[in-house]
C-alpha positions in Angstrom: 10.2 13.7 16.6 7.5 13.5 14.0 3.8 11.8 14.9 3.1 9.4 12.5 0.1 8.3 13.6 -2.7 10.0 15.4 -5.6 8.8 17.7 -9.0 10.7 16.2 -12.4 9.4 16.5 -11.8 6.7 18.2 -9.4 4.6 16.4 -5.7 4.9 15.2 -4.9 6.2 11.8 -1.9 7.1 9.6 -0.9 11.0 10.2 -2.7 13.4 7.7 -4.7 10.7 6.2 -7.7 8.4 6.4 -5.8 5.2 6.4 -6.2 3.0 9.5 -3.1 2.3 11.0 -4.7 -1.6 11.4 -4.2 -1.9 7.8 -0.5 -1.1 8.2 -0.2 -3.4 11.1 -1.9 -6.5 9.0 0.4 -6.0 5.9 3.1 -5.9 8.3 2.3 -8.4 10.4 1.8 -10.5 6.9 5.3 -10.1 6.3 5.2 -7.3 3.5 7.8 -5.1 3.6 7.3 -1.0 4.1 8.3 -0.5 0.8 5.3 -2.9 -0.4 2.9 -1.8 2.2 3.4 2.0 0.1 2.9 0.4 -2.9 -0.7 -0.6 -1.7 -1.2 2.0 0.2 0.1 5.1 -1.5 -1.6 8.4 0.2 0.1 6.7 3.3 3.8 8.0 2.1 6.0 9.1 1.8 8.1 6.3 3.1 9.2 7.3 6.5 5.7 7.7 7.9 5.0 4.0 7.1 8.3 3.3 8.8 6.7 5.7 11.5 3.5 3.8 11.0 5.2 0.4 11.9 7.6 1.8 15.2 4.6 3.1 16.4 3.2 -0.2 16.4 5.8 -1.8 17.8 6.6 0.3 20.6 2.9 0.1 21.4 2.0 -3.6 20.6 0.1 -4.1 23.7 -1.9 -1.2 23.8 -2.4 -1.6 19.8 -3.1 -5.4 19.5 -5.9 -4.8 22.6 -7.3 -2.1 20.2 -7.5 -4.4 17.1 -9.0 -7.4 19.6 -11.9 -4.7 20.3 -12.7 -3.7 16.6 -12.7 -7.3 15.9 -15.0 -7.5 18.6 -17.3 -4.7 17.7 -17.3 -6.5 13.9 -18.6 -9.5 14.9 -21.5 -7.7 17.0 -22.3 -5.7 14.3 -22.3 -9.0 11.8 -24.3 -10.7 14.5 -26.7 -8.0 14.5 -27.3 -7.6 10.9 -30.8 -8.1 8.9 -31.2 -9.7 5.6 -32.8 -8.4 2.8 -36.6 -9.1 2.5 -37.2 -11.6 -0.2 -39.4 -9.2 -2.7 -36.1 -6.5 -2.3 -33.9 -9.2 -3.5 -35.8 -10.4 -6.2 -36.1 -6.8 -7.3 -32.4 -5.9 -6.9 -31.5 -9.0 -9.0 -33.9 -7.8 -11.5 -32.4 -4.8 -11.7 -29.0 -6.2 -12.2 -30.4 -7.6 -15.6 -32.4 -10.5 -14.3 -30.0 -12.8 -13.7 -31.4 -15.8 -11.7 -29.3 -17.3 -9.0 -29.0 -21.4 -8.6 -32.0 -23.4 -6.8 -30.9 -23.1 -3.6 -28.5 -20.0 -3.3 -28.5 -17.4 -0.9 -30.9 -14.2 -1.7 -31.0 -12.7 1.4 -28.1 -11.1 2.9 -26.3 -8.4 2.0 -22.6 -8.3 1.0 -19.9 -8.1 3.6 -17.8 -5.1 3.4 -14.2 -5.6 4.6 -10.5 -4.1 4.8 -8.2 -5.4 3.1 -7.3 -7.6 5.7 -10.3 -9.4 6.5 
């Protein structure tokens, strides 16, 4: 049988490609079908190996769902250790950006949050 999904630098990811197999699991679990998941996620075909993707995960749920609960760990240390922006960068960012002002009052200090898809 056919590995469609491989373990590599720590975490789990769709065979041959750089898609997370998490990002399979939380369409799935979502309720989107494979056939939809490929249309989002294209370089993750053909379709089989998102079916492979998915009985992968279910014949592993444990071990898979206590992965997921430790990156969503890891996350929320990382957001908790994060570090705004100093006020003079974001004043000169927004300046750059064509001087747009921001309301009295609105945040000018952090930087963007970067998520998957299923954040």
């Amino acid at each position: 049988m056919q590995d469609y999904v491989e373990q590599r630098a720590g975490g789990y990811y769709i065979a041959g490609t750089r898609i997370a197999l998490e990002s399979i699991v939380q369409a799935f679990k979502d309720g989107e079908s494979p056939e939809s998941i490929l249309q989002s996620f294209p370089v993750a075909g053909p379709l089989v190996r998102v079916y492979g993707a998915i009985i992968f995960y279910l014949e592993n749920q444990d071990k898979v769902e206590a992965y997921l609960r430790d990156q969503e760990r890891l996350w929320a240390e990382v957001k908790l250790k994060e570090t705004a922006l100093p006020e003079a960068l974001s004043i000169r960012l927004r300046e750059a950006r064509g001087g747009r002002r921001l309301p009295t009052g609105a945040q000018t200090n952090s930087l963007p949050h970067i998520r998957t898809r299923f954040a």
